[in-house]
N, CA and C atoms of all chains as a GROMACS GRO file, in nm:
protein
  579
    1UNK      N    1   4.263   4.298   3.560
    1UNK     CA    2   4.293   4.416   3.479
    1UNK      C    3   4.164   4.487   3.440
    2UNK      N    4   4.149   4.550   3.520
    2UNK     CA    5   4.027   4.681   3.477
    2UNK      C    6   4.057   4.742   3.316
    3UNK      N    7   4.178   4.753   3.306
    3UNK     CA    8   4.209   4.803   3.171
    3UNK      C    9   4.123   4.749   3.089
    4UNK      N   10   4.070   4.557   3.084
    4UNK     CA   11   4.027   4.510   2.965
    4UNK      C   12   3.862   4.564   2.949
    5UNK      N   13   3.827   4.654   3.054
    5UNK     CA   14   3.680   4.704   3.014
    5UNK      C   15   3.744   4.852   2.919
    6UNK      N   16   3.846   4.887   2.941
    6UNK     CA   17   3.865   5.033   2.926
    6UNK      C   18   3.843   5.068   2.746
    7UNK      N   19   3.895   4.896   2.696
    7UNK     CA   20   3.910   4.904   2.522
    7UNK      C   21   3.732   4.925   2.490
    8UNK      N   22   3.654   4.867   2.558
    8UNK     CA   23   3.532   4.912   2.533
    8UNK      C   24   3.428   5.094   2.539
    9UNK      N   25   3.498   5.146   2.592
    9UNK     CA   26   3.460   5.276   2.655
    9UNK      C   27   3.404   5.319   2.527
   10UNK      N   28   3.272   5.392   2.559
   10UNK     CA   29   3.198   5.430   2.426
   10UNK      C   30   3.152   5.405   2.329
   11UNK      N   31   3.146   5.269   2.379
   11UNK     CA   32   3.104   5.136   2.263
   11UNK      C   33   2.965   5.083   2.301
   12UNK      N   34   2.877   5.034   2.235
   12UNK     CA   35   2.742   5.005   2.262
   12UNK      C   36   2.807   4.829   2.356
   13UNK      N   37   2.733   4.801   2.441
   13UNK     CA   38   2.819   4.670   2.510
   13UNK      C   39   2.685   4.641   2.606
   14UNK      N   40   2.690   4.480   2.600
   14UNK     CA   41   2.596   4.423   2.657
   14UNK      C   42   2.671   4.358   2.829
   15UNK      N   43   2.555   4.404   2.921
   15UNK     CA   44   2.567   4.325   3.023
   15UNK      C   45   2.496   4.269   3.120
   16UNK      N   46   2.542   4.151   3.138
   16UNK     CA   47   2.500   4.067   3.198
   16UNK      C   48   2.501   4.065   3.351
   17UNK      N   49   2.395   4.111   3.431
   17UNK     CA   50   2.411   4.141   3.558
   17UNK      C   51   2.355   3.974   3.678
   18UNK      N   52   2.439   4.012   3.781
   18UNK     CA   53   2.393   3.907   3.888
   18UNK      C   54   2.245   3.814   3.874
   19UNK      N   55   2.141   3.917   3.879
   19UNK     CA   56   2.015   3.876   3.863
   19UNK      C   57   1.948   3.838   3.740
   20UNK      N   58   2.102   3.805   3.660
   20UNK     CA   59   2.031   3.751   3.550
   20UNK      C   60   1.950   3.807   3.435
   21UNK      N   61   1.965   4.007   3.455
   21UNK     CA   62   1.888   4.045   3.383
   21UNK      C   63   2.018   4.096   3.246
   22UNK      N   64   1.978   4.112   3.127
   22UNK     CA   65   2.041   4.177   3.022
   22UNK      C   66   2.014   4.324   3.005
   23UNK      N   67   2.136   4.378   3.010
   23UNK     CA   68   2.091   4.538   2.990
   23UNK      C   69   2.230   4.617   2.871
   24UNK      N   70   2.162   4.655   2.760
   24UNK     CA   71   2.245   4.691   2.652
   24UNK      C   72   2.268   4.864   2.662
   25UNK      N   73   2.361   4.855   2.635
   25UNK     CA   74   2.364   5.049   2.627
   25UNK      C   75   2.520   5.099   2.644
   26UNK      N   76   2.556   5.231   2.596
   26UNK     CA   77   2.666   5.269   2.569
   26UNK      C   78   2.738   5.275   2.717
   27UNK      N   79   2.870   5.256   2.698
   27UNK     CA   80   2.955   5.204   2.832
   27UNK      C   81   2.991   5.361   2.813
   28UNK      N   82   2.965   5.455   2.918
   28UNK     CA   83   3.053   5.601   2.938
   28UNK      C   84   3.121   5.609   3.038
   29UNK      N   85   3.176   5.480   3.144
   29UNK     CA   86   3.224   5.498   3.261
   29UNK      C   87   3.248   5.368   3.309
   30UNK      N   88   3.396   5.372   3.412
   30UNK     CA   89   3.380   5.262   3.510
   30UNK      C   90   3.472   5.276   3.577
   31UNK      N   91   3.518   5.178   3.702
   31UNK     CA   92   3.624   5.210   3.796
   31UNK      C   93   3.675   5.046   3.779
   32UNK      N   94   3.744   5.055   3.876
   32UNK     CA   95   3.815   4.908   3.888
   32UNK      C   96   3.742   4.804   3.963
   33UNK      N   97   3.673   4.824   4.021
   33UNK     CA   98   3.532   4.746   4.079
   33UNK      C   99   3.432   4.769   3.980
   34UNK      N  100   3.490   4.757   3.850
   34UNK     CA  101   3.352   4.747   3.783
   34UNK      C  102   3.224   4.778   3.794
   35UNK      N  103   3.200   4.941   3.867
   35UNK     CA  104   3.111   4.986   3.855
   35UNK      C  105   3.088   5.021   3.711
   36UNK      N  106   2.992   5.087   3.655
   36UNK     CA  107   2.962   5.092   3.569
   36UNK      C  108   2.836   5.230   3.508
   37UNK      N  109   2.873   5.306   3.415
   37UNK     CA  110   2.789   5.392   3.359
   37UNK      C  111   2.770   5.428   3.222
   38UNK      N  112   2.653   5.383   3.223
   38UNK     CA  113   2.589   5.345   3.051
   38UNK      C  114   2.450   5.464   3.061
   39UNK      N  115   2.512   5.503   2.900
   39UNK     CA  116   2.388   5.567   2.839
   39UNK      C  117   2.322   5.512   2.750
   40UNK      N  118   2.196   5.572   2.727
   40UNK     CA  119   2.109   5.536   2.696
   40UNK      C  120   2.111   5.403   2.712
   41UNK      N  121   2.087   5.347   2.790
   41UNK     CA  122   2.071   5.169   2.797
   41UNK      C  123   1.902   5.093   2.829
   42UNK      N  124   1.892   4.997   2.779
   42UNK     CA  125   1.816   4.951   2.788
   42UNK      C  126   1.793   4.790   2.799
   43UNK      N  127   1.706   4.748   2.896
   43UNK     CA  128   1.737   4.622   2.952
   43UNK      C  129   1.641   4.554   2.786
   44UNK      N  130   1.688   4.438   2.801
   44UNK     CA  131   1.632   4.295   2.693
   44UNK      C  132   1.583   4.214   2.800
   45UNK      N  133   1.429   4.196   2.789
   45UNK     CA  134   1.373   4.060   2.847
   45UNK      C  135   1.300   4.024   2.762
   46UNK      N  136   1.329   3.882   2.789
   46UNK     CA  137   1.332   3.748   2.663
   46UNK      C  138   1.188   3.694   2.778
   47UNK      N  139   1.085   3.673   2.696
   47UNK     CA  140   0.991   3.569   2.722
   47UNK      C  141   0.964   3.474   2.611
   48UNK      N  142   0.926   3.322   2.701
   48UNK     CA  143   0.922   3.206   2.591
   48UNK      C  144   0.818   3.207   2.489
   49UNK      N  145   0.708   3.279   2.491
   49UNK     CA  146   0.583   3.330   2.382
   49UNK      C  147   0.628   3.444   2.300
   50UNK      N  148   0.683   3.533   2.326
   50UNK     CA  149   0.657   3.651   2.292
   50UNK      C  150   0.811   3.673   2.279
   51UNK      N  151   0.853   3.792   2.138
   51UNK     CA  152   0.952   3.822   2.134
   51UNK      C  153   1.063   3.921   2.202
   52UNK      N  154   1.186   3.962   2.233
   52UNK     CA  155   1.233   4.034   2.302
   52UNK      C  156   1.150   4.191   2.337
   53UNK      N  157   1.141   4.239   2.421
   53UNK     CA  158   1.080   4.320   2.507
   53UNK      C  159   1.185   4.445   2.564
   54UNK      N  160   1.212   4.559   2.520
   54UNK     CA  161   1.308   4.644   2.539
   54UNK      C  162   1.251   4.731   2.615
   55UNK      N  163   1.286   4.762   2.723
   55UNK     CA  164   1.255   4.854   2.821
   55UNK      C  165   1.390   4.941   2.788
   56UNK      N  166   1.338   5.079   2.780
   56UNK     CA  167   1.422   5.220   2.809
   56UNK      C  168   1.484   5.204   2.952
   57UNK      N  169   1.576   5.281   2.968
   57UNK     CA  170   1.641   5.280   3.112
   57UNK      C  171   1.686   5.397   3.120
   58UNK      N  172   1.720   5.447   2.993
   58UNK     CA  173   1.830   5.566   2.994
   58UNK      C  174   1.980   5.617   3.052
   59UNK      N  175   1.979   5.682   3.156
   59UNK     CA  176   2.147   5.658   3.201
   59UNK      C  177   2.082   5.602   3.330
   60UNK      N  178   2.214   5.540   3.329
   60UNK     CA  179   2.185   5.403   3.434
   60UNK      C  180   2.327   5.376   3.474
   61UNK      N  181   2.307   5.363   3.646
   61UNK     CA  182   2.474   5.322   3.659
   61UNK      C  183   2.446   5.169   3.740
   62UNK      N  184   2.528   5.094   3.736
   62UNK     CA  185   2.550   4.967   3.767
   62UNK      C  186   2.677   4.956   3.898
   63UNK      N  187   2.609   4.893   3.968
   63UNK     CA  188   2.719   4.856   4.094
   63UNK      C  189   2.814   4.803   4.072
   64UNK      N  190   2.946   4.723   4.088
   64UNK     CA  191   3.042   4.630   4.063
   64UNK      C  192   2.966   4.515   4.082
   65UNK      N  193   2.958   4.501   4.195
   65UNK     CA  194   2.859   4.369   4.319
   65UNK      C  195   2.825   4.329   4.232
   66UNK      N  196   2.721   4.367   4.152
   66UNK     CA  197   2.618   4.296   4.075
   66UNK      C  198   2.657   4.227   3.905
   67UNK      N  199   2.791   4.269   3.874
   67UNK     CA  200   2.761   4.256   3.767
   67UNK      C  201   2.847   4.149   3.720
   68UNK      N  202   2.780   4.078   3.647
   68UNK     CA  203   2.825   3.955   3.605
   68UNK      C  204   2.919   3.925   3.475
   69UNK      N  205   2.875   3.968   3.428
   69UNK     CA  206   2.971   3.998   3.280
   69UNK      C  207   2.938   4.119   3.156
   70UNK      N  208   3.041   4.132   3.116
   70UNK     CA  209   3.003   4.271   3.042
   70UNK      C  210   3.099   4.263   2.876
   71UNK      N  211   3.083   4.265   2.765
   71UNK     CA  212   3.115   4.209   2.677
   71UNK      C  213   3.023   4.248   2.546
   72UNK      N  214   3.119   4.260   2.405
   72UNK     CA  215   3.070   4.288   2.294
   72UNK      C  216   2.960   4.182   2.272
   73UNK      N  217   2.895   4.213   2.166
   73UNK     CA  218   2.818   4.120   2.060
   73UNK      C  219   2.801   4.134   1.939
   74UNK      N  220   2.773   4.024   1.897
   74UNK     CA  221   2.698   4.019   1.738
   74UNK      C  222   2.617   4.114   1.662
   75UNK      N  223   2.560   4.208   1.662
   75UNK     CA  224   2.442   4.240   1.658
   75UNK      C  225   2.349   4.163   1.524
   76UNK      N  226   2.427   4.092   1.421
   76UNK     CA  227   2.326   4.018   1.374
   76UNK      C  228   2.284   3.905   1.416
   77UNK      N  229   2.339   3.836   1.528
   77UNK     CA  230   2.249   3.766   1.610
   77UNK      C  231   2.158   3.800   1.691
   78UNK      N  232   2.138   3.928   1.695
   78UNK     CA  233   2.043   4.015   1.818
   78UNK      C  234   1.953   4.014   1.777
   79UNK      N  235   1.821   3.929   1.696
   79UNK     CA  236   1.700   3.957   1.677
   79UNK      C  237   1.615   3.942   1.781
   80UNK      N  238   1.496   4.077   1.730
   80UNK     CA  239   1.411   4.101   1.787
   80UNK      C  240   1.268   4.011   1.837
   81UNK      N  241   1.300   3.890   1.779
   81UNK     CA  242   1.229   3.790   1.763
   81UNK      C  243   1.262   3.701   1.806
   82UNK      N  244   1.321   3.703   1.867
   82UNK     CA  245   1.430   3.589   1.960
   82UNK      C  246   1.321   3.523   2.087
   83UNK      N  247   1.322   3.391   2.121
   83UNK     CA  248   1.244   3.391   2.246
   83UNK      C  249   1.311   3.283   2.330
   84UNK      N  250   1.354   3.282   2.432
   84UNK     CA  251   1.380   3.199   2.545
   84UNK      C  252   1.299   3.118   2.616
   85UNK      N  253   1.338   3.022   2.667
   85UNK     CA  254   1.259   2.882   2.733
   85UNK      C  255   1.256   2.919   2.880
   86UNK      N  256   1.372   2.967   2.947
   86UNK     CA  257   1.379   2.979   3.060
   86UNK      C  258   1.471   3.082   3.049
   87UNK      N  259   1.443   3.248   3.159
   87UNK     CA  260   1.586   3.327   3.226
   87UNK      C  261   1.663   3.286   3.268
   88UNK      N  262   1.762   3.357   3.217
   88UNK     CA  263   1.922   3.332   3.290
   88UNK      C  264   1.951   3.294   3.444
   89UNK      N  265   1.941   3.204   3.529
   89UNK     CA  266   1.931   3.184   3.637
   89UNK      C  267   2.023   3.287   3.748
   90UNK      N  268   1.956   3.368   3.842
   90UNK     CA  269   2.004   3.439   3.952
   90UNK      C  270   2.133   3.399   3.989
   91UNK      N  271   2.242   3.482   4.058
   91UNK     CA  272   2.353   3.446   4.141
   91UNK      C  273   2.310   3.433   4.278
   92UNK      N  274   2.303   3.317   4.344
   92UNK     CA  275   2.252   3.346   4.469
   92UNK      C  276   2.368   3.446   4.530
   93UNK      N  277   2.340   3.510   4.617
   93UNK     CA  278   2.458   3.592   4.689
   93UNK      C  279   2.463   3.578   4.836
   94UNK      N  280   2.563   3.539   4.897
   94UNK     CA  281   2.569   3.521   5.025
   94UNK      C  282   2.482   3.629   5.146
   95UNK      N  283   2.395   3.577   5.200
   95UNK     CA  284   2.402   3.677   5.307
   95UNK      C  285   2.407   3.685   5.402
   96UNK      N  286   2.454   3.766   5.496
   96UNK     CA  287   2.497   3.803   5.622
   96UNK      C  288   2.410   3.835   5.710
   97UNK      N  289   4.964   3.410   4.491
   97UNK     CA  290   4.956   3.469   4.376
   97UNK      C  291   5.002   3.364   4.228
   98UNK      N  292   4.971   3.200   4.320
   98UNK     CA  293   5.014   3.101   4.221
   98UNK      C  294   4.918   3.112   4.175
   99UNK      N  295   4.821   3.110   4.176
   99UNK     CA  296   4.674   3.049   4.053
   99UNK      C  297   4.690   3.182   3.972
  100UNK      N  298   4.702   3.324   3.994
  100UNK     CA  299   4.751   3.423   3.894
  100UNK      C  300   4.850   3.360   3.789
  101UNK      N  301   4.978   3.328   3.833
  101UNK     CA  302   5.040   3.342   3.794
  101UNK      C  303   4.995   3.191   3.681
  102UNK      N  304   4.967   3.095   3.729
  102UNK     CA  305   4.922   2.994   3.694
  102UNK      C  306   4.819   3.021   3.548
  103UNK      N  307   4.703   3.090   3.576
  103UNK     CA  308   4.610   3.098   3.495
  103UNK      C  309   4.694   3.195   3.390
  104UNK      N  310   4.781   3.272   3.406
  104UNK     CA  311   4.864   3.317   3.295
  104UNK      C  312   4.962   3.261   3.212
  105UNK      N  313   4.943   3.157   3.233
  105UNK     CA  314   5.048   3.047   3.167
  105UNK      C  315   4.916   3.005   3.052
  106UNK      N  316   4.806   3.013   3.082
  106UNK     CA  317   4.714   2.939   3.003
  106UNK      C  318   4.650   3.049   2.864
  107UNK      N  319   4.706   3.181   2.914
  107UNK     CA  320   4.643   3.286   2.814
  107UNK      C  321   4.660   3.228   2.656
  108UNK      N  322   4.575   3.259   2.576
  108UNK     CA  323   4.612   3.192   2.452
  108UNK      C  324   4.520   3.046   2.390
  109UNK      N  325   4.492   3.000   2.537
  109UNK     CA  326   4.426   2.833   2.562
  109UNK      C  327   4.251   2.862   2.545
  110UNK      N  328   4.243   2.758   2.468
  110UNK     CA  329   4.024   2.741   2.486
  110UNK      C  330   4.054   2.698   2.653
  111UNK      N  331   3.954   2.768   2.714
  111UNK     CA  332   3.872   2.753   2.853
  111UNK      C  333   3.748   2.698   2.862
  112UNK      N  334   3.703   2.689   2.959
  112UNK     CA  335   3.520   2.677   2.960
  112UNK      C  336   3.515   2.702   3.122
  113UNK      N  337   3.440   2.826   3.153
  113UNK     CA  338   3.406   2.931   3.263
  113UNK      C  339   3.297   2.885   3.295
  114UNK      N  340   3.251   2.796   3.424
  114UNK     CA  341   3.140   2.814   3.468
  114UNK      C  342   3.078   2.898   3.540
  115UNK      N  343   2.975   2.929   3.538
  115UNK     CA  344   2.947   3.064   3.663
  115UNK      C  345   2.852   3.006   3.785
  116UNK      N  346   2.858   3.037   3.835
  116UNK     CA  347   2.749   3.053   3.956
  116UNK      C  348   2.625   3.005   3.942
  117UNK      N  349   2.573   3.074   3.831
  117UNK     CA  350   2.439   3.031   3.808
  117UNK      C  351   2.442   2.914   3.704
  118UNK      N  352   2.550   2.829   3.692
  118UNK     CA  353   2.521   2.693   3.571
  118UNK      C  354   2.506   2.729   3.427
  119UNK      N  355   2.549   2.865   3.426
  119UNK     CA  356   2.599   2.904   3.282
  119UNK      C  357   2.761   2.885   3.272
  120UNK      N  358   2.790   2.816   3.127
  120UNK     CA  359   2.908   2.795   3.118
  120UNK      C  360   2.960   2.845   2.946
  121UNK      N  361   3.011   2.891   3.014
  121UNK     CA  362   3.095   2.980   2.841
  121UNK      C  363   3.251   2.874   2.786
  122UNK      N  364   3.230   2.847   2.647
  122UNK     CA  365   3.373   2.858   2.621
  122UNK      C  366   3.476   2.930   2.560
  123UNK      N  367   3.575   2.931   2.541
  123UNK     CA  368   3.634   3.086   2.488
  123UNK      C  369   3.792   3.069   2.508
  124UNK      N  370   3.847   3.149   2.402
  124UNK     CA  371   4.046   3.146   2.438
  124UNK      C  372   4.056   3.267   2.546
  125UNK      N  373   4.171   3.233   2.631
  125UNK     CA  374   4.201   3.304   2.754
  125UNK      C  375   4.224   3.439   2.731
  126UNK      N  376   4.173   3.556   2.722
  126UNK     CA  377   4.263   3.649   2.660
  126UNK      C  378   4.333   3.743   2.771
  127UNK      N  379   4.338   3.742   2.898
  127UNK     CA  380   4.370   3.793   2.994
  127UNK      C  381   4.286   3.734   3.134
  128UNK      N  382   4.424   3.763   3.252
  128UNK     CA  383   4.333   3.712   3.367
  128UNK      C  384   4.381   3.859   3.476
  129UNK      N  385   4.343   3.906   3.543
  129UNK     CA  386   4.411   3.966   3.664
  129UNK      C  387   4.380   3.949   3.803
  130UNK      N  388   4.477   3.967   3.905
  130UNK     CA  389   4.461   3.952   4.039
  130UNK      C  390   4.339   3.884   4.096
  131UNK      N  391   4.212   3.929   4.089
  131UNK     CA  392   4.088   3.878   4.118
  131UNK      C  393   4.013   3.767   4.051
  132UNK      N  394   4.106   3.733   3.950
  132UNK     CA  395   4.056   3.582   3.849
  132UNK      C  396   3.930   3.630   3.803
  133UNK      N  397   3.970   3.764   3.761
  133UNK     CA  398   3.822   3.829   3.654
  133UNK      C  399   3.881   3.791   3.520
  134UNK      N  400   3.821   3.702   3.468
  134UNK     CA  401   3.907   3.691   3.321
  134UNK      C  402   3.837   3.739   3.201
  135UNK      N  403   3.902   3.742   3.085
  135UNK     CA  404   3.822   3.813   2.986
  135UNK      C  405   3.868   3.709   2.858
  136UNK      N  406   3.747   3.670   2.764
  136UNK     CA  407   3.763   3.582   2.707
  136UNK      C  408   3.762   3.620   2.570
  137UNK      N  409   3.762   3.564   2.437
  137UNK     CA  410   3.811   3.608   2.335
  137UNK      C  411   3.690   3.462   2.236
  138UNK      N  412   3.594   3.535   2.108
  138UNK     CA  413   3.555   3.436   2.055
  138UNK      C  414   3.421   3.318   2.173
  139UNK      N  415   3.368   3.395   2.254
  139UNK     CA  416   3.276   3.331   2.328
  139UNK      C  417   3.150   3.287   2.292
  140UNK      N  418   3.148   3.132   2.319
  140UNK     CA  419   3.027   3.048   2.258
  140UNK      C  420   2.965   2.991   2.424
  141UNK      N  421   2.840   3.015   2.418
  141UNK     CA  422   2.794   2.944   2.552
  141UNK      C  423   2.708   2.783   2.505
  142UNK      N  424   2.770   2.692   2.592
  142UNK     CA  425   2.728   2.613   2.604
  142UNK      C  426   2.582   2.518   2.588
  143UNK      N  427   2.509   2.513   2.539
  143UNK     CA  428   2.313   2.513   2.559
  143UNK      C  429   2.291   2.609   2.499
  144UNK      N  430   2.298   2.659   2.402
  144UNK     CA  431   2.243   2.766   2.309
  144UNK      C  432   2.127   2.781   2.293
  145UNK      N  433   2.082   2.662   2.286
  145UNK     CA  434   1.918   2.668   2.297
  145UNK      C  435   1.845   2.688   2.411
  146UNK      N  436   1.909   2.676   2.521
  146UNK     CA  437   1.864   2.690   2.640
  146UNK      C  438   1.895   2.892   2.691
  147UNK      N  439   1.986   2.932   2.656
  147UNK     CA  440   2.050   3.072   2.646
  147UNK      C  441   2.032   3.154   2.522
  148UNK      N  442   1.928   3.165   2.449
  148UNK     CA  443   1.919   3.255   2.312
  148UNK      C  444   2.019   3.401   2.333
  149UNK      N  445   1.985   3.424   2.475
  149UNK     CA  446   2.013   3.584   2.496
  149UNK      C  447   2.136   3.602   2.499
  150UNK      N  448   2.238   3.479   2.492
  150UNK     CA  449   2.377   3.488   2.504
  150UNK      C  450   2.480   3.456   2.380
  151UNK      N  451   2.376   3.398   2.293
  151UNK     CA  452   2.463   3.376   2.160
  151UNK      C  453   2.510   3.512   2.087
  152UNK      N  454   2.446   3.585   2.139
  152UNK     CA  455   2.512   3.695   2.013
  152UNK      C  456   2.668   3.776   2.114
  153UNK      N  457   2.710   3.681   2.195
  153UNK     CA  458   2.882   3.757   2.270
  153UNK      C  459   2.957   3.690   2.163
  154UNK      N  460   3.063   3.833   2.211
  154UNK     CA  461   3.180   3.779   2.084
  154UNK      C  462   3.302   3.753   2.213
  155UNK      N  463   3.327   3.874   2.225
  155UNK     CA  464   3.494   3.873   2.359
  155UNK      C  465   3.401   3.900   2.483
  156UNK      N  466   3.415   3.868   2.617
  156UNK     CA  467   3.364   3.957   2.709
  156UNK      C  468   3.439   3.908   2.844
  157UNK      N  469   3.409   4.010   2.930
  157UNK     CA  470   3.457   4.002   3.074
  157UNK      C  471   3.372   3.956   3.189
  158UNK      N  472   3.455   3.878   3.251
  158UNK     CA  473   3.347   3.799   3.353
  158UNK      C  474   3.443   3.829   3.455
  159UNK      N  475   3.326   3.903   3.567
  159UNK     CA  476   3.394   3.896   3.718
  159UNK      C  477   3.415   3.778   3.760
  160UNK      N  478   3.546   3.827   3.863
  160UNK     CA  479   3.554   3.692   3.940
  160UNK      C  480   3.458   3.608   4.064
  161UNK      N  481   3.451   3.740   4.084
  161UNK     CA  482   3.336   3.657   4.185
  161UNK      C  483   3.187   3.577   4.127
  162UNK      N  484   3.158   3.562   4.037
  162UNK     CA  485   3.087   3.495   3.978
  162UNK      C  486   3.091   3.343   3.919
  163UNK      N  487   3.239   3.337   3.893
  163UNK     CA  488   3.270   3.207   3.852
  163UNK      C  489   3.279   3.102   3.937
  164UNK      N  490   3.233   2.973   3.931
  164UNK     CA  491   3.235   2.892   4.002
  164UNK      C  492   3.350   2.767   3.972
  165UNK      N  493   3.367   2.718   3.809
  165UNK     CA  494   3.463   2.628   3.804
  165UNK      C  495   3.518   2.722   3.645
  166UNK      N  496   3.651   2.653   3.663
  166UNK     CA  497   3.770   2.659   3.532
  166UNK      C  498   3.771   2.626   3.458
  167UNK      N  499   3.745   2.500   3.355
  167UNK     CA  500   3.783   2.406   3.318
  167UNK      C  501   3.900   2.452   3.253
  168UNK      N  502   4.005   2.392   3.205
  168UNK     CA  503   4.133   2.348   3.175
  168UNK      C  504   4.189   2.249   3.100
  169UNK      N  505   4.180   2.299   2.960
  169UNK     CA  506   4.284   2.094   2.898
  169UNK      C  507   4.370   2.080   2.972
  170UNK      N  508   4.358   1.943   2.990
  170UNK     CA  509   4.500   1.905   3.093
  170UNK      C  510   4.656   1.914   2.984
  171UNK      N  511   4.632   1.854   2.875
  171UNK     CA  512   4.768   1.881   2.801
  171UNK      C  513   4.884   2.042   2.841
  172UNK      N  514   4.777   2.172   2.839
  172UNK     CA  515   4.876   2.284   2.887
  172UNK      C  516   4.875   2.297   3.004
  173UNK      N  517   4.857   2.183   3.134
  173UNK     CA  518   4.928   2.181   3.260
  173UNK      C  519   5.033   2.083   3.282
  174UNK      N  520   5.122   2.194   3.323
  174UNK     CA  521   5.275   2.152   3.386
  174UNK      C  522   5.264   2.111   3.542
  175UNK      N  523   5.228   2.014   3.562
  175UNK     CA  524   5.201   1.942   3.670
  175UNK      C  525   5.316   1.960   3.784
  176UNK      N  526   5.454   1.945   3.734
  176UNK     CA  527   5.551   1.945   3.771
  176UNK      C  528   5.616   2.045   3.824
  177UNK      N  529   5.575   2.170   3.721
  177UNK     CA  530   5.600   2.328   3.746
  177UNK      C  531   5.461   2.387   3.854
  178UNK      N  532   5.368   2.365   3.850
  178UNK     CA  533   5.270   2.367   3.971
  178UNK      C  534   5.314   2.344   4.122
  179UNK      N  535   5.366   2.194   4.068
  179UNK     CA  536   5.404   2.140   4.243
  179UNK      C  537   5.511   2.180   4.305
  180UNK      N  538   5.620   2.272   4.236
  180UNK     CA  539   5.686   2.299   4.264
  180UNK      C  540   5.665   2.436   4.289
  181UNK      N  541   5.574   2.533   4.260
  181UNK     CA  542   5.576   2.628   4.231
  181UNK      C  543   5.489   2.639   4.396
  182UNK      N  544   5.391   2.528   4.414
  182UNK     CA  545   5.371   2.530   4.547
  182UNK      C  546   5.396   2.466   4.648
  183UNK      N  547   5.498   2.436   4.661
  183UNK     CA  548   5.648   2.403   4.769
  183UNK      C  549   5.673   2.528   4.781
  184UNK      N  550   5.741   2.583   4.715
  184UNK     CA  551   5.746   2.705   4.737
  184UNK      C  552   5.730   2.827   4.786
  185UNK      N  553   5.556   2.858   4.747
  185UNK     CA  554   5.472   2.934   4.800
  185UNK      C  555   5.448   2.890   4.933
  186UNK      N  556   5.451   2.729   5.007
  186UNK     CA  557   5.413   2.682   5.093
  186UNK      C  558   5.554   2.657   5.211
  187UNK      N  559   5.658   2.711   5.112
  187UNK     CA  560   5.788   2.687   5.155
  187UNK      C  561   5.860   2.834   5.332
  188UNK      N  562   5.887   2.786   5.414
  188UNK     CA  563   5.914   2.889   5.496
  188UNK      C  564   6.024   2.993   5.499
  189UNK      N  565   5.967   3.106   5.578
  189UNK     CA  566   6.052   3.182   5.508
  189UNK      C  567   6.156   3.207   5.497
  190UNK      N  568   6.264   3.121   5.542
  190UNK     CA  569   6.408   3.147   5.629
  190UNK      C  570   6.455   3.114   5.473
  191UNK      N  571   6.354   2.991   5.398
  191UNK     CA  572   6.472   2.905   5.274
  191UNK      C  573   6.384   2.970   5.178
  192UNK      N  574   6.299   3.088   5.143
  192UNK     CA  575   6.253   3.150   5.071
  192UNK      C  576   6.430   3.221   5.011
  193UNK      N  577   6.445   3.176   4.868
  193UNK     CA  578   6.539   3.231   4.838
  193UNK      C  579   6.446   3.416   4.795
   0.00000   0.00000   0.00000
């Protein structure tokens, strides 16, 4: 059910793509292959020294293929100070 | 279209979604469709300490093609209604009522 992205539309929403990267930003679009089009978004990379790291992206569209999960959050768990041990490990993807 | 129909018997149920990459979420079922993209309700990942970047999900949607295992309490499987359900599906088509 594509519908269950649809309750999100226009909502700030985090996702979680294939490669493991995090990219936050307003959901303005999608199809039933879960493509995807977010504004103003901006990816979160977590290093184990140093605290979260926000790269701008701006509008940004996302493939279906790639994307791994897509879903509300906390935002008072979202600190900026947050640091990770290890990235989210890659999807390997078959290839042909 | 048994494991659809199957995994909709479970809506309502704690899960635990593994993915691909050895991330594993747990969470109540809150919908599944055709492609076993399910969307979960109340999501806690597993190794928290190992995943900082994932504690702050509340509900979210996970493609299907990403998931690798289900998990399932066995208490809300109907073992009985399964096996029959694939006789059935496996059943030919002349005695397909």
């Amino acid at each position: 059910m594509a519908s269950t992205i649809k309750e999100w539309k226009d909502k700030v929403v985090f996702v979680l793509t294939a490669d493991g990267r995090i990219i936050v930003g307003q959901l303005v679009g999608h199809d039933q292959v879960q493509n995807l089009i977010m504004n103003d978004a901006h990816e979160r990379v977590y290093s184990a020294d140093e605290g979260v790291e926000k790269v701008p992206l701006g509008l940004y569209v996302i493939r279906g293929d790639n994307l791994c999960l897509i879903g509300e959050y906390d935002e008072s768990k979202f600190s900026d100070d947050q640091t990770a041990p290890a990235p989210i490990p890659p999807i390997q993807q078959q290839i042909f | 279209m048994i494991f659809l129909s199957f995994f909709k018997t479970l809506v309502g149920k704690e899960i635990a979604v593994e993915l691909k990459n050895d991330v594993v979420f747990t969470g109540t079922l809150h919908s599944v469709d055709q492609y076993l993209n399910v969307k979960l309700l109340n999501v806690q990942v597993i190794n928290p300490d190992k995943y900082p970047q994932l504690v702050a999900l509340q509900n979210c949607f996970i493609r299907g093609s990403v998931v690798r295992y289900i998990q399932i309490p066995p208490e809300h499987v109907d073992t009985e209604l399964l096996e029959d359900a694939a006789r059935r599906e496996n059943a030919p088509a002349s005695t397909k009522k």
